[in-house]
N, CA, C and O atoms as a CHARMM CRD file, in Angstrom:
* protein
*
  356
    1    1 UNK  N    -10.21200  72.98800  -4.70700 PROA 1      0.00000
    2    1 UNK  CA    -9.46700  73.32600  -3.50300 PROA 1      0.00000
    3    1 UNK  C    -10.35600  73.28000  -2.26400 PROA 1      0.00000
    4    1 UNK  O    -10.06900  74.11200  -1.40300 PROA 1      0.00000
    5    2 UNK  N    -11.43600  72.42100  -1.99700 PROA 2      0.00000
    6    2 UNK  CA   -12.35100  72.17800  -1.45400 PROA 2      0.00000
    7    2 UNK  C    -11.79700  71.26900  -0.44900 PROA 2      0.00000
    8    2 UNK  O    -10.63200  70.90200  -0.60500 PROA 2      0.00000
    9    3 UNK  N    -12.50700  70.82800   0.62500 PROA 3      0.00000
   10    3 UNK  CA   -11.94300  69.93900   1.97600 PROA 3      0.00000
   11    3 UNK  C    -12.89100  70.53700   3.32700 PROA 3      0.00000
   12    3 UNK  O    -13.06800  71.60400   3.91400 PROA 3      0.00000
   13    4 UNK  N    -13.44000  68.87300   3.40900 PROA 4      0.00000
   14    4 UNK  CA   -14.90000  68.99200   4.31500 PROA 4      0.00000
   15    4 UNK  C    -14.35200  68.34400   5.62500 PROA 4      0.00000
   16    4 UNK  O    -13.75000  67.27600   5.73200 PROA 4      0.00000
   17    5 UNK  N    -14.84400  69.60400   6.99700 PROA 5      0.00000
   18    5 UNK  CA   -13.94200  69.13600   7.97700 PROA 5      0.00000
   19    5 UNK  C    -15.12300  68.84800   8.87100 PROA 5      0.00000
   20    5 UNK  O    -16.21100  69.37200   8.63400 PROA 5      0.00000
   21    6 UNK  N    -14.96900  68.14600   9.74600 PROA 6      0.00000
   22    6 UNK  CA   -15.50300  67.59100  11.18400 PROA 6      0.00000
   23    6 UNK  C    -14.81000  68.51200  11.85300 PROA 6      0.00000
   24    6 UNK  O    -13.59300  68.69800  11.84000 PROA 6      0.00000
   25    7 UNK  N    -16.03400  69.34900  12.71700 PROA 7      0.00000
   26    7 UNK  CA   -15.31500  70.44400  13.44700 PROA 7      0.00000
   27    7 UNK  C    -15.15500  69.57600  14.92000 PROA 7      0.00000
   28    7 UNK  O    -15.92800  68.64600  15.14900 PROA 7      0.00000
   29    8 UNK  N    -14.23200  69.91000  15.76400 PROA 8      0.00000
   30    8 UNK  CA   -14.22700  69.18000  17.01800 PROA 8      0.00000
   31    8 UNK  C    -14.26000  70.17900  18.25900 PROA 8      0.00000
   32    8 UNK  O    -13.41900  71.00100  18.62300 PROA 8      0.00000
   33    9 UNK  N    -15.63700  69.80500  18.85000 PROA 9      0.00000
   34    9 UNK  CA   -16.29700  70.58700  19.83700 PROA 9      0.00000
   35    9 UNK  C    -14.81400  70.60700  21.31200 PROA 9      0.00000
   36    9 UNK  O    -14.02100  69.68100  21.48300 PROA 9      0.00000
   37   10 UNK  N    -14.85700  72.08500  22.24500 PROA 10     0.00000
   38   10 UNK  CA   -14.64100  71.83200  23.07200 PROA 10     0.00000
   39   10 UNK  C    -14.86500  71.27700  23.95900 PROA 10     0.00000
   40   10 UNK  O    -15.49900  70.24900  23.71800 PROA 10     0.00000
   41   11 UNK  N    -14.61600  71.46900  25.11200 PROA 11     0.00000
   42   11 UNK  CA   -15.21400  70.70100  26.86600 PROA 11     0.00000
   43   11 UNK  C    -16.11000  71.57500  27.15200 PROA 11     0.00000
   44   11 UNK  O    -15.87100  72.78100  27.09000 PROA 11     0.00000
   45   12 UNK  N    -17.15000  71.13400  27.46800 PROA 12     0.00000
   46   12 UNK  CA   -18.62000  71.87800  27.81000 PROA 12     0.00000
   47   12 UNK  C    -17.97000  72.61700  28.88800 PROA 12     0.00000
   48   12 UNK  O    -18.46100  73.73800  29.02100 PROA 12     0.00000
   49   13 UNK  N    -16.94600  72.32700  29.76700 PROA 13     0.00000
   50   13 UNK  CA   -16.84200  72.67300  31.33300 PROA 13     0.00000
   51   13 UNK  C    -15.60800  73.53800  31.20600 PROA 13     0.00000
   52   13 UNK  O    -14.80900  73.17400  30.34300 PROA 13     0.00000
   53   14 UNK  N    -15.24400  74.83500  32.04800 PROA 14     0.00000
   54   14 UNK  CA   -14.16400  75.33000  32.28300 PROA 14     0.00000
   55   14 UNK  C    -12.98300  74.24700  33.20300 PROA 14     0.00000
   56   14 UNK  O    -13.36000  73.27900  33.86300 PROA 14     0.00000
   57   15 UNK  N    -11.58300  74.65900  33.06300 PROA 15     0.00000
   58   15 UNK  CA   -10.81100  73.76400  33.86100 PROA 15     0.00000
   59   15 UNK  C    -11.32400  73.86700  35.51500 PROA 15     0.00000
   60   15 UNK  O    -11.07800  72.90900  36.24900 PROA 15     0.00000
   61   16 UNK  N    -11.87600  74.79100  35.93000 PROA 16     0.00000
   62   16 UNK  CA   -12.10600  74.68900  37.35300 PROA 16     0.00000
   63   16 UNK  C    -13.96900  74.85700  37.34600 PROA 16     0.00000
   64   16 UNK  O    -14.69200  75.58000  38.03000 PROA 16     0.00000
   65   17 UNK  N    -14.27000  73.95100  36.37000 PROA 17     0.00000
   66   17 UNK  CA   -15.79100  72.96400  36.37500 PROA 17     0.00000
   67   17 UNK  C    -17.28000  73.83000  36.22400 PROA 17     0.00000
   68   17 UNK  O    -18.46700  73.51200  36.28300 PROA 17     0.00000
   69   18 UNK  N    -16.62000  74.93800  36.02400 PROA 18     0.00000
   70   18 UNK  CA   -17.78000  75.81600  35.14800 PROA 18     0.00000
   71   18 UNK  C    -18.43100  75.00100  33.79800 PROA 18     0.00000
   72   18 UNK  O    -17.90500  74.42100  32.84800 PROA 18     0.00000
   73   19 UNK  N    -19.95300  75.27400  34.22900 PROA 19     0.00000
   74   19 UNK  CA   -20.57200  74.60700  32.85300 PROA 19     0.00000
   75   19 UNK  C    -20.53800  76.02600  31.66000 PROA 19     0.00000
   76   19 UNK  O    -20.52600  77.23200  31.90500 PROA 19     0.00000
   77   20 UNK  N    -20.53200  75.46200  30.63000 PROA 20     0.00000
   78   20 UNK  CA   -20.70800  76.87600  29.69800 PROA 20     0.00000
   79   20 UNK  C    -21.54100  76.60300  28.99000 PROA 20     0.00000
   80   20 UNK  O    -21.46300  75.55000  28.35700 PROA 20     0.00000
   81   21 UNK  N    -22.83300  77.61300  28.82200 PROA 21     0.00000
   82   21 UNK  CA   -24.00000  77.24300  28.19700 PROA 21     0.00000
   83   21 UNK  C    -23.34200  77.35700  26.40100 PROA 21     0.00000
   84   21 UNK  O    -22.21300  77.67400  26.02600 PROA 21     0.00000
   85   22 UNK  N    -24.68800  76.92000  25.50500 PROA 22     0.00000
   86   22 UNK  CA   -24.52700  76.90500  24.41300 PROA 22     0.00000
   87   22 UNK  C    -24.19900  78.63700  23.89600 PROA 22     0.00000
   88   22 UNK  O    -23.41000  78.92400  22.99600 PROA 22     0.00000
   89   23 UNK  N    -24.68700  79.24800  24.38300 PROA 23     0.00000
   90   23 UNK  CA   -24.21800  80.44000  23.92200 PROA 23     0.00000
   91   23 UNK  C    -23.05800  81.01200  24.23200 PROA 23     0.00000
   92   23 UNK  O    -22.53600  81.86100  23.51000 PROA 23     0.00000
   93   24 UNK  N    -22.54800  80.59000  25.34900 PROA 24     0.00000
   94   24 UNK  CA   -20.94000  80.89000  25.36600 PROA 24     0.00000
   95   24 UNK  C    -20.23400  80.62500  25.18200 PROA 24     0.00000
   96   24 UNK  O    -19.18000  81.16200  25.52300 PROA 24     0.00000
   97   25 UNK  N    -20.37800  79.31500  24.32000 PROA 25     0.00000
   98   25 UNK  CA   -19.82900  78.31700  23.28300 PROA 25     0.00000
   99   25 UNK  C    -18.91600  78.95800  22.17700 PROA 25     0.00000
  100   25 UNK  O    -19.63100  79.22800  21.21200 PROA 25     0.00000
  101   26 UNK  N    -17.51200  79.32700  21.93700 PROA 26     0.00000
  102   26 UNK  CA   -17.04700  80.31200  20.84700 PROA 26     0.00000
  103   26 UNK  C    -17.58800  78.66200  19.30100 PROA 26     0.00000
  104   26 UNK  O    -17.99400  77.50100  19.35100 PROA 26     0.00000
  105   27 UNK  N    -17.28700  79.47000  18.44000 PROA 27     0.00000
  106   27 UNK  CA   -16.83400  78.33800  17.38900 PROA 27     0.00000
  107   27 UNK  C    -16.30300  77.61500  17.21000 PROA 27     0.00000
  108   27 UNK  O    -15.35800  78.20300  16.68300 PROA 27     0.00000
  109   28 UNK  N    -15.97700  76.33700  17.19300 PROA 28     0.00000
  110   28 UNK  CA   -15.01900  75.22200  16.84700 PROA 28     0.00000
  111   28 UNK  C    -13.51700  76.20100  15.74200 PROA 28     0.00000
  112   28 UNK  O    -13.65500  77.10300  14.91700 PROA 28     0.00000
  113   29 UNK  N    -12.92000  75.87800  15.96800 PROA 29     0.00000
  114   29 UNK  CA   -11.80700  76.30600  15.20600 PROA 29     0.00000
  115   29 UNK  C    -10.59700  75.01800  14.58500 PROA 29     0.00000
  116   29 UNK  O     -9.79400  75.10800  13.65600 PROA 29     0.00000
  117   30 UNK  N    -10.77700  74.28100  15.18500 PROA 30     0.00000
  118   30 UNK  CA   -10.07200  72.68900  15.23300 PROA 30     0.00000
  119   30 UNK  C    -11.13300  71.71600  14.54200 PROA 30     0.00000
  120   30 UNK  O    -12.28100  71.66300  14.98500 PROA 30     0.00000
  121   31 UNK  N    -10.69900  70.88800  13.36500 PROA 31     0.00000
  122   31 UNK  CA   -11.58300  69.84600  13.02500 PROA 31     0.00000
  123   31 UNK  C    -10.49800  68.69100  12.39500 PROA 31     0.00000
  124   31 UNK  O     -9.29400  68.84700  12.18900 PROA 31     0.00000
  125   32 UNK  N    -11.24300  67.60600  12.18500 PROA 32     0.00000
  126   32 UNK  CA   -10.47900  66.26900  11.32400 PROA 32     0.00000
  127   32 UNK  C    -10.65700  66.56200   9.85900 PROA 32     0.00000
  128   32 UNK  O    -11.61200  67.18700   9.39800 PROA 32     0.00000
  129   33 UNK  N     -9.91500  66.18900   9.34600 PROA 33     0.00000
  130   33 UNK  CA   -10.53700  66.38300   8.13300 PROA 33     0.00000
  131   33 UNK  C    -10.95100  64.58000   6.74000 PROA 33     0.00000
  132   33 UNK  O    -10.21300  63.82600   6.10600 PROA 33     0.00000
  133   34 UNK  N    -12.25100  64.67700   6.89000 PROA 34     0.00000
  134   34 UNK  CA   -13.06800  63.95900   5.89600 PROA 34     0.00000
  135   34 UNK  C    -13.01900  63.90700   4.57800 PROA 34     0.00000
  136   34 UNK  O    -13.14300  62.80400   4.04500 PROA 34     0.00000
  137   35 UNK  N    -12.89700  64.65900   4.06200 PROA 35     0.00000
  138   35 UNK  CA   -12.60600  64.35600   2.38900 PROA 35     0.00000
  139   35 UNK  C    -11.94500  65.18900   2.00600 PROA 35     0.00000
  140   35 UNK  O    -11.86700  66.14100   2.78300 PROA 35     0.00000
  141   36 UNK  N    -11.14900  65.31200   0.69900 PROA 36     0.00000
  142   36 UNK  CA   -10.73900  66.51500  -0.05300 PROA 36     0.00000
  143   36 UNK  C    -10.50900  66.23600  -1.74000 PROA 36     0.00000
  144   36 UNK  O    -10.03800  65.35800  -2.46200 PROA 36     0.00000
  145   37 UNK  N    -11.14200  67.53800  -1.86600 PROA 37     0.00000
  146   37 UNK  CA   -10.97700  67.79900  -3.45400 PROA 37     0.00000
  147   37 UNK  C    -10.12800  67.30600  -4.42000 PROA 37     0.00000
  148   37 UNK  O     -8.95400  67.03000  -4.17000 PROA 37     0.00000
  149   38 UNK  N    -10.76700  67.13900  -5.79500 PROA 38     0.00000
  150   38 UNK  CA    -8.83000  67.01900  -6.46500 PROA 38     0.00000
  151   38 UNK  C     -7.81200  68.18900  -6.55700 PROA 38     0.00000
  152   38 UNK  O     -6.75300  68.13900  -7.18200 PROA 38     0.00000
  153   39 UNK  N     -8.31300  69.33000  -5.79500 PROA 39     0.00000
  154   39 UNK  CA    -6.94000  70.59300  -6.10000 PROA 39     0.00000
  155   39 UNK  C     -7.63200  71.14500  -7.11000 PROA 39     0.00000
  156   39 UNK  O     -8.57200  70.70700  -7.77300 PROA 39     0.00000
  157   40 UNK  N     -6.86400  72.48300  -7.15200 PROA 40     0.00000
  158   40 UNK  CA    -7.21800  73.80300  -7.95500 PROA 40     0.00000
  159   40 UNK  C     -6.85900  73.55600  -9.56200 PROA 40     0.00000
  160   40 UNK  O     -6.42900  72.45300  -9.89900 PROA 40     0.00000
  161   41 UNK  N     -7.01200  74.41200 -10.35600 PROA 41     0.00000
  162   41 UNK  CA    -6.48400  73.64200 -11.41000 PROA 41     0.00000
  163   41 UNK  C     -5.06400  75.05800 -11.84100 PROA 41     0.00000
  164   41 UNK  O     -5.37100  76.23000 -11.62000 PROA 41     0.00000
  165   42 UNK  N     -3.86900  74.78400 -12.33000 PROA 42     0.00000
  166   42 UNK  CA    -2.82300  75.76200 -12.18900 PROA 42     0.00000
  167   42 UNK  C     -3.29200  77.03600 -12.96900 PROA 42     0.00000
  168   42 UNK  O     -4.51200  77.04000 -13.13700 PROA 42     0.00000
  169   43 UNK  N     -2.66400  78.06900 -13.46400 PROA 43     0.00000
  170   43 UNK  CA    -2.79100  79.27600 -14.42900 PROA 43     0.00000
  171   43 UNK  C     -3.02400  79.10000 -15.60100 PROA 43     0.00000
  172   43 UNK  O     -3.61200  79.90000 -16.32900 PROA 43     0.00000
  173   44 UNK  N     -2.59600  78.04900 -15.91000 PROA 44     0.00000
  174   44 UNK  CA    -2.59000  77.53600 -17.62600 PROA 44     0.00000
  175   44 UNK  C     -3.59700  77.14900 -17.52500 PROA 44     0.00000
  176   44 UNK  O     -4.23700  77.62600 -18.46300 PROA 44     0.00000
  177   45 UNK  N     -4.36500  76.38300 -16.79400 PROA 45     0.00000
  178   45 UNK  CA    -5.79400  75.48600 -16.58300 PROA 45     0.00000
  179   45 UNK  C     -5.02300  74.32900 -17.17400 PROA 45     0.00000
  180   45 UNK  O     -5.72900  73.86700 -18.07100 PROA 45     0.00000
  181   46 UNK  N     -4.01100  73.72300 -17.08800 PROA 46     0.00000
  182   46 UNK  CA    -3.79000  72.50800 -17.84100 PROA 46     0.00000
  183   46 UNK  C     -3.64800  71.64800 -16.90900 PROA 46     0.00000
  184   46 UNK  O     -3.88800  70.49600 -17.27200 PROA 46     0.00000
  185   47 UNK  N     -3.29400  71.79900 -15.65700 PROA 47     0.00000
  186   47 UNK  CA    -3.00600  70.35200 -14.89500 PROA 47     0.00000
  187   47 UNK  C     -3.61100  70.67900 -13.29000 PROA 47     0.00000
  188   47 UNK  O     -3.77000  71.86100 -12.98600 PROA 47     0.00000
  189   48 UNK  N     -3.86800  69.82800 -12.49600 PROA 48     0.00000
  190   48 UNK  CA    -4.54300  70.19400 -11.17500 PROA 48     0.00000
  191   48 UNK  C     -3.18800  70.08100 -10.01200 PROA 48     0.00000
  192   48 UNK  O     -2.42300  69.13000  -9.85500 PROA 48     0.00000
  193   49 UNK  N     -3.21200  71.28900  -9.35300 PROA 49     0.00000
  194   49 UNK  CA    -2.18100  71.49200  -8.28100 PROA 49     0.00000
  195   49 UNK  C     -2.88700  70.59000  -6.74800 PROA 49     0.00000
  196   49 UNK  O     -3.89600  71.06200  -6.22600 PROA 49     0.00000
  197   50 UNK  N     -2.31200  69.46300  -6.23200 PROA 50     0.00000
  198   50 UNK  CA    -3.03600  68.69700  -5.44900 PROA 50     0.00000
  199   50 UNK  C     -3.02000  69.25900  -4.26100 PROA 50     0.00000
  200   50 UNK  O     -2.61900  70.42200  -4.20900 PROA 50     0.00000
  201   51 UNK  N     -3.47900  68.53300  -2.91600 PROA 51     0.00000
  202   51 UNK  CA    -3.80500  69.66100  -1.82500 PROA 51     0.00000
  203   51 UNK  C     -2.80900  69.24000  -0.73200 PROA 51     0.00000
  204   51 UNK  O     -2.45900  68.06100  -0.68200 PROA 51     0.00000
  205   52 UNK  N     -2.39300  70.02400   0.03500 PROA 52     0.00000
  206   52 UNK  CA    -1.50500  69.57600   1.05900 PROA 52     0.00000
  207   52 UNK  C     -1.98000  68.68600   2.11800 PROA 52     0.00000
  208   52 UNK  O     -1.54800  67.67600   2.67400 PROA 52     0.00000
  209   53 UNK  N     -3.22300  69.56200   2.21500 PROA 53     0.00000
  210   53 UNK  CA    -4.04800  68.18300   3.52200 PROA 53     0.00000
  211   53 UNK  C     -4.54000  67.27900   2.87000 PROA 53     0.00000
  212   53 UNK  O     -5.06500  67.43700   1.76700 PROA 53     0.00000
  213   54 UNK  N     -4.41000  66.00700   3.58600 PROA 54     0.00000
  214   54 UNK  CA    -5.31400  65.06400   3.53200 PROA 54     0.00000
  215   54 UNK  C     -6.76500  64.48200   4.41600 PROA 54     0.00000
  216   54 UNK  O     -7.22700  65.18600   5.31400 PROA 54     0.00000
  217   55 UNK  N     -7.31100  63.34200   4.10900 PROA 55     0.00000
  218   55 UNK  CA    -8.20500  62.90400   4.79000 PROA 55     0.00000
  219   55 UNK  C     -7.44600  62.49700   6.16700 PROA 55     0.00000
  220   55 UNK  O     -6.26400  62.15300   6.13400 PROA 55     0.00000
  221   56 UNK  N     -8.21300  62.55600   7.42900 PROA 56     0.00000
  222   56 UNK  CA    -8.02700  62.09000   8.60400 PROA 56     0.00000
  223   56 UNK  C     -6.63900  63.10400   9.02200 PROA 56     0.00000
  224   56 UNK  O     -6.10300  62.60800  10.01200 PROA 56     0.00000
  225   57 UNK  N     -5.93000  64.33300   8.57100 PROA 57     0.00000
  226   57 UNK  CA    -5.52400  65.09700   8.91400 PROA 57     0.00000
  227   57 UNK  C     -6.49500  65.90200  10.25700 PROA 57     0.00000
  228   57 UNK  O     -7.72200  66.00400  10.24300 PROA 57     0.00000
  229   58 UNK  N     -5.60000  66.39600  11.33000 PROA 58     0.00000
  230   58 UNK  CA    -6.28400  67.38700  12.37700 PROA 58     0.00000
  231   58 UNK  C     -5.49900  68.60400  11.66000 PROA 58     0.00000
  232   58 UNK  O     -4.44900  68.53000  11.02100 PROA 58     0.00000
  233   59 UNK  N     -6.42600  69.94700  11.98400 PROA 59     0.00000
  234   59 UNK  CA    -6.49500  70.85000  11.20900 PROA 59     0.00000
  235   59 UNK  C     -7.17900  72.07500  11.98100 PROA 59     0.00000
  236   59 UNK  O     -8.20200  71.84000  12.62500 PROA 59     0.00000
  237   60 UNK  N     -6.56200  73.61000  11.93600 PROA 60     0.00000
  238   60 UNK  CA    -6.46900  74.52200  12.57500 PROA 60     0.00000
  239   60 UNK  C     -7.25100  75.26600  11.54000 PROA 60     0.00000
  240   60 UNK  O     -6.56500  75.41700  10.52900 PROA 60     0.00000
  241   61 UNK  N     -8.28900  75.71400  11.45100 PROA 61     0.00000
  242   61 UNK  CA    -8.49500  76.84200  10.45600 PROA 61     0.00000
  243   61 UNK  C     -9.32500  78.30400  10.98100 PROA 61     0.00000
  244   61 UNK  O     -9.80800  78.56100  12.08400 PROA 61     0.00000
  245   62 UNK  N     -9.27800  79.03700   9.86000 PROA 62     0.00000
  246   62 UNK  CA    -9.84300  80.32100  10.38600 PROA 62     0.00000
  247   62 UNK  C    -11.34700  80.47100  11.40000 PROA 62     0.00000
  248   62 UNK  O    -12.01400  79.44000  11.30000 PROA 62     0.00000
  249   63 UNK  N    -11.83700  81.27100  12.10600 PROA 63     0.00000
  250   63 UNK  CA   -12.68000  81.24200  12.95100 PROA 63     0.00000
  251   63 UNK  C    -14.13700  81.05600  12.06600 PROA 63     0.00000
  252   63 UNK  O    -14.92700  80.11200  12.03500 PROA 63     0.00000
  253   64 UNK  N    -14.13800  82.12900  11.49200 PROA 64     0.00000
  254   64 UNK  CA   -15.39800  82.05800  10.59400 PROA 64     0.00000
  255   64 UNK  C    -15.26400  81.44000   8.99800 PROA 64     0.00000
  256   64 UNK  O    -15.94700  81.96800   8.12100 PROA 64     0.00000
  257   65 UNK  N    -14.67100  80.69900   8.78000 PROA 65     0.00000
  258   65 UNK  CA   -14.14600  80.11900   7.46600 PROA 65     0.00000
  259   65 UNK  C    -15.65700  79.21600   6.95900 PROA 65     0.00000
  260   65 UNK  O    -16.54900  78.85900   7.72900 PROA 65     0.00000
  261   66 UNK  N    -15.61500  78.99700   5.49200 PROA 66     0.00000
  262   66 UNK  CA   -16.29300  78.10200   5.23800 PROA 66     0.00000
  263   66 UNK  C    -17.82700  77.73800   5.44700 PROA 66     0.00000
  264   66 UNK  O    -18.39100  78.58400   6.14100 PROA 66     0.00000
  265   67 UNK  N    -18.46200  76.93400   5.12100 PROA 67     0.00000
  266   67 UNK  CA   -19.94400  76.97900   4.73600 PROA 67     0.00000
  267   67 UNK  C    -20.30200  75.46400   5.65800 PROA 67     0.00000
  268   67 UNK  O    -19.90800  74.38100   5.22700 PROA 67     0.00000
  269   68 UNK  N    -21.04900  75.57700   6.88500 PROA 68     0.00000
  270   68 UNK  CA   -21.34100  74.75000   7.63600 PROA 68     0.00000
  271   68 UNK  C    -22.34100  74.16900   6.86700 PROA 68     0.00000
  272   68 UNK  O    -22.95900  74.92000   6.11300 PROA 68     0.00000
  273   69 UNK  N    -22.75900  72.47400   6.90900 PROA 69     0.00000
  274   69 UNK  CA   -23.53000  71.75900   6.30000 PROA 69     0.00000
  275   69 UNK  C    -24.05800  70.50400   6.88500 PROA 69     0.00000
  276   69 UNK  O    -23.12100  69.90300   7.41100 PROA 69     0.00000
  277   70 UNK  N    -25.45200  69.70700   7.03700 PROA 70     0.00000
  278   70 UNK  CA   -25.71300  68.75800   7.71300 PROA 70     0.00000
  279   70 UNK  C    -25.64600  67.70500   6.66900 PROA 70     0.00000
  280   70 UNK  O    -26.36600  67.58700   5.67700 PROA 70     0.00000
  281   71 UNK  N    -24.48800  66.82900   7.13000 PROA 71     0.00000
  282   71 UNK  CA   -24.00100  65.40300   5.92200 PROA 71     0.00000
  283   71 UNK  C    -24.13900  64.39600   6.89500 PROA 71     0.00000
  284   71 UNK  O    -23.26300  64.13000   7.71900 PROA 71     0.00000
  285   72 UNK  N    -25.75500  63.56000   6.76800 PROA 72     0.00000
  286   72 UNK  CA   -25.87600  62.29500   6.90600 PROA 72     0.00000
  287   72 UNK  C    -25.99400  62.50400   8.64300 PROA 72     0.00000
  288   72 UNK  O    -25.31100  61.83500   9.41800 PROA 72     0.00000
  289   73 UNK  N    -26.99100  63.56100   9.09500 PROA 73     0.00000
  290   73 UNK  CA   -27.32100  63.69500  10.08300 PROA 73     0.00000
  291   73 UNK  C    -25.53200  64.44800  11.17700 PROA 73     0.00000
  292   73 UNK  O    -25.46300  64.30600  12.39800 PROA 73     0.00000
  293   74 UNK  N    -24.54000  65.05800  10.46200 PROA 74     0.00000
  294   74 UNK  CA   -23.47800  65.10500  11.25400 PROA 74     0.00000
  295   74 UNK  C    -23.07200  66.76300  10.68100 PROA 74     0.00000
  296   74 UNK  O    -23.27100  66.81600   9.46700 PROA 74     0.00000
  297   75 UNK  N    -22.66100  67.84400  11.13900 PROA 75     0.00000
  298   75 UNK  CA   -22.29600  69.12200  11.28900 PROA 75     0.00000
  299   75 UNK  C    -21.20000  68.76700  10.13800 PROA 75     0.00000
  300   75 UNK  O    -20.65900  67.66900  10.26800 PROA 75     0.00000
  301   76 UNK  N    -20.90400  69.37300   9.29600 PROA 76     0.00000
  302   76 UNK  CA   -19.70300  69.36100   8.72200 PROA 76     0.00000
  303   76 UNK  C    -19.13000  70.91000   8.10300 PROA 76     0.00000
  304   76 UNK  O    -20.13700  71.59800   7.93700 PROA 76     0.00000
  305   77 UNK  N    -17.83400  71.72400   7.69100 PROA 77     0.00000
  306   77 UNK  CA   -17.47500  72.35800   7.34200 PROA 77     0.00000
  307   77 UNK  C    -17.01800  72.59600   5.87800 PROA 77     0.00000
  308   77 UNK  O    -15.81600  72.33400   5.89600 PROA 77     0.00000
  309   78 UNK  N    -17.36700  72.96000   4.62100 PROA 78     0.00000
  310   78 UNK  CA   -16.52200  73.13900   3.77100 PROA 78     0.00000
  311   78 UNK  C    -15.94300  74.19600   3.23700 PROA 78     0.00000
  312   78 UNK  O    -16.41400  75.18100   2.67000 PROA 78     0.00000
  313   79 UNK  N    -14.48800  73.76100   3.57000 PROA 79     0.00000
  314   79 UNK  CA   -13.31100  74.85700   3.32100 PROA 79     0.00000
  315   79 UNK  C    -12.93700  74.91100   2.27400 PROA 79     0.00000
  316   79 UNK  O    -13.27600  74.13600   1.38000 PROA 79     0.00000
  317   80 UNK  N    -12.16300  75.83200   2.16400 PROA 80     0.00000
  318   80 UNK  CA   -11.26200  76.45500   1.61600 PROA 80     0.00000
  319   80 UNK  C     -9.77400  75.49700   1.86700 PROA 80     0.00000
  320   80 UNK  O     -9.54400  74.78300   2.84300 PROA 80     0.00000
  321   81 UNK  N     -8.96400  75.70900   0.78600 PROA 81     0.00000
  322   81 UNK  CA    -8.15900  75.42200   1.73200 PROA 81     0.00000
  323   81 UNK  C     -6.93800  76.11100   1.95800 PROA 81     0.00000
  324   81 UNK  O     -5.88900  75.67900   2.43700 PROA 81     0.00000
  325   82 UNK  N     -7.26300  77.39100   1.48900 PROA 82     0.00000
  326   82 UNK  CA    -6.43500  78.27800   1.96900 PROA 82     0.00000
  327   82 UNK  C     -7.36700  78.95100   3.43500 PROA 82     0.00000
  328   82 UNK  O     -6.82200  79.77200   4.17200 PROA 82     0.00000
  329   83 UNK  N     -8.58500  78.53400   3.64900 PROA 83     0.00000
  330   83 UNK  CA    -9.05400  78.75000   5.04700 PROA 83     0.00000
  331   83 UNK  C     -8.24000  77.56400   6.38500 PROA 83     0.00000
  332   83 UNK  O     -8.00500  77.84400   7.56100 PROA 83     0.00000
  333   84 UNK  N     -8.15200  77.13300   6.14500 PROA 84     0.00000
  334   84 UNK  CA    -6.69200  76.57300   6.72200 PROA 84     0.00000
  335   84 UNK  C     -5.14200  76.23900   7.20300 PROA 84     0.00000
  336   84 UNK  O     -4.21300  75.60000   6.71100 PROA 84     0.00000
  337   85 UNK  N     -5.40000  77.21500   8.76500 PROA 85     0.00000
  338   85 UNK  CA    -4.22800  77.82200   8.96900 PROA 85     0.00000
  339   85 UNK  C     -3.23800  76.94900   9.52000 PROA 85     0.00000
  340   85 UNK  O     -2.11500  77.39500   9.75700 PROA 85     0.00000
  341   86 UNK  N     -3.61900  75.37900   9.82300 PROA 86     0.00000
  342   86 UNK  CA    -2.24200  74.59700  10.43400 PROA 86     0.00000
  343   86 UNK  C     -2.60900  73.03300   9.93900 PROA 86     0.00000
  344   86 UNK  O     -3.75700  72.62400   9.76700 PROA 86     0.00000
  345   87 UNK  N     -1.40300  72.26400   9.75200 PROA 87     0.00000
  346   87 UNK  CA    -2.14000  70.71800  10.11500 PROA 87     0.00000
  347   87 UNK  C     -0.90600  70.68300  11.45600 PROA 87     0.00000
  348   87 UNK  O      0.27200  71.00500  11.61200 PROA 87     0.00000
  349   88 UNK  N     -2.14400  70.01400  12.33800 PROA 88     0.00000
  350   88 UNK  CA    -1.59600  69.40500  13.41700 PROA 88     0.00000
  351   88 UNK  C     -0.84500  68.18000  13.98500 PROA 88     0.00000
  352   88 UNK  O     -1.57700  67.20100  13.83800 PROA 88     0.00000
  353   89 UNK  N     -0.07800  67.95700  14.37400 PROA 89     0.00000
  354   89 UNK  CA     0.89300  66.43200  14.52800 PROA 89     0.00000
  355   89 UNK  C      0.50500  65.72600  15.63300 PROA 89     0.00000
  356   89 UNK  O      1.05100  64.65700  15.90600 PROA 89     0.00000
């Protein structure tokens, strides 16, 4: 039930052109999402329940969710995917 997201940074700048340093930077909360698991496996353990998101899904998830990781020089997230509170349209 795994699914590794590309978090997607805000605008460095407020709408009326404030810079915001790195520390006032909240967390990404919005990412794409890059790969995903084959799914959990059900109660019985006999068959795998597949995942609702997919790859290249945009995706809303919890603030502090998941285990940040450097893949191939690039920030990445891996969730949960019940740490995942929307897919986006």
């Amino acid at each position: 039930d795994r699914v590794i997201v590309e978090p997607i940074e805000k605008e460095e700048t407020t709408a009326s052109g404030i810079y915001l340093p790195e520390t006032a930077k909240e967390k990404p909360q919005e990412g794409r999402v890059l790969a995903v698991g084959p799914g959990r496996w059900d109660d019985a353990g006999q068959k795998r329940i597949p995942l609702e998101v997919k790859a290249e899904d945009r995706v809303i998830f919890a603030k502090y969710a998941g285990t940040e990781v450097e893949l191939d020089d690039q920030k990445v997230l891996i969730l949960r995917e019940s740490d995942i509170l929307a897919i986006v349209e």
